[in-house]
Each structure stands twice: as structure tokens, then as C-alpha cells.
Residue, then its C-alpha position, 0 to 999 in steps of 0.5 A: x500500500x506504500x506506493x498507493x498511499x504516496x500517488x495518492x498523496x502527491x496527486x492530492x486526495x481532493x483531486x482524485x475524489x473529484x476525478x472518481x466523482x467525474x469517472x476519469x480513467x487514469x489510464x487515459x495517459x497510458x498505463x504505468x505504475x501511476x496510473x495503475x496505482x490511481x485506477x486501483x483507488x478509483x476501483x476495487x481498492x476505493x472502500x479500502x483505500x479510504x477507510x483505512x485513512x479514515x474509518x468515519x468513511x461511510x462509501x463502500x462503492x464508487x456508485x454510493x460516493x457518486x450518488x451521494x447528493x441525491x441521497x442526501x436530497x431523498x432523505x431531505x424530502x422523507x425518501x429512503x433511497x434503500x427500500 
């Protein structure tokens, strides 16, 4: 996890949020260590990646952090979006 966790640093953690959020492919640039590292964030790795920084972190998958706004306006208006 040391060269993750290091990629991930030097890209900054708000951006790669912001990248997962849009759906970037980090191979775009080509496939090397970088981009592998980054796509493994952005992929499988997502729930790991982020709970082991932070264990408040309530996402288990890309499609729940993505959709999280409109939870958070379904249960604004009384809806539960799980039942």
C-alpha cells in the first residue's frame, strides 16, 4: 500500500475524489505504475483505500460516493433511497 498511499498523496486526495466523482480513467495517459496505482483507488481498492485513512468513511462503492447528493436530497424530502 506504500506506493498507493504516496500517488495518492502527491496527486492530492481532493483531486482524485473529484476525478472518481467525474469517472476519469487514469489510464487515459497510458498505463504505468501511476496510473495503475490511481485506477486501483478509483476501483476495487476505493472502500479500502479510504477507510483505512479514515474509518468515519461511510462509501463502500464508487456508485454510493457518486450518488451521494441525491441521497442526501431523498432523505431531505422523507425518501429512503434503500427500500
Amino acid at each position: 500500500m506504500g506506493v498507493v498511499d504516496n500517488v495518492v498523496e502527491l496527486y492530492g486526495v481532493r483531486r482524485i475524489l473529484a476525478d472518481i466523482d467525474a469517472g476519469r480513467d487514469f489510464s487515459d495517459s497510458g498505463e504505468h505504475l501511476v496510473s495503475a496505482a490511481l485506477n486501483w483507488v478509483a476501483g476495487e481498492g476505493f472502500q479500502e483505500f479510504f477507510y483505512r485513512h479514515d474509518p468515519e468513511w461511510r462509501w463502500e462503492s464508487i456508485l454510493e460516493f457518486r450518488n451521494r447528493h441525491i441521497v442526501k436530497a431523498l432523505k431531505s424530502i422523507g425518501l429512503n433511497p434503500w427500500q
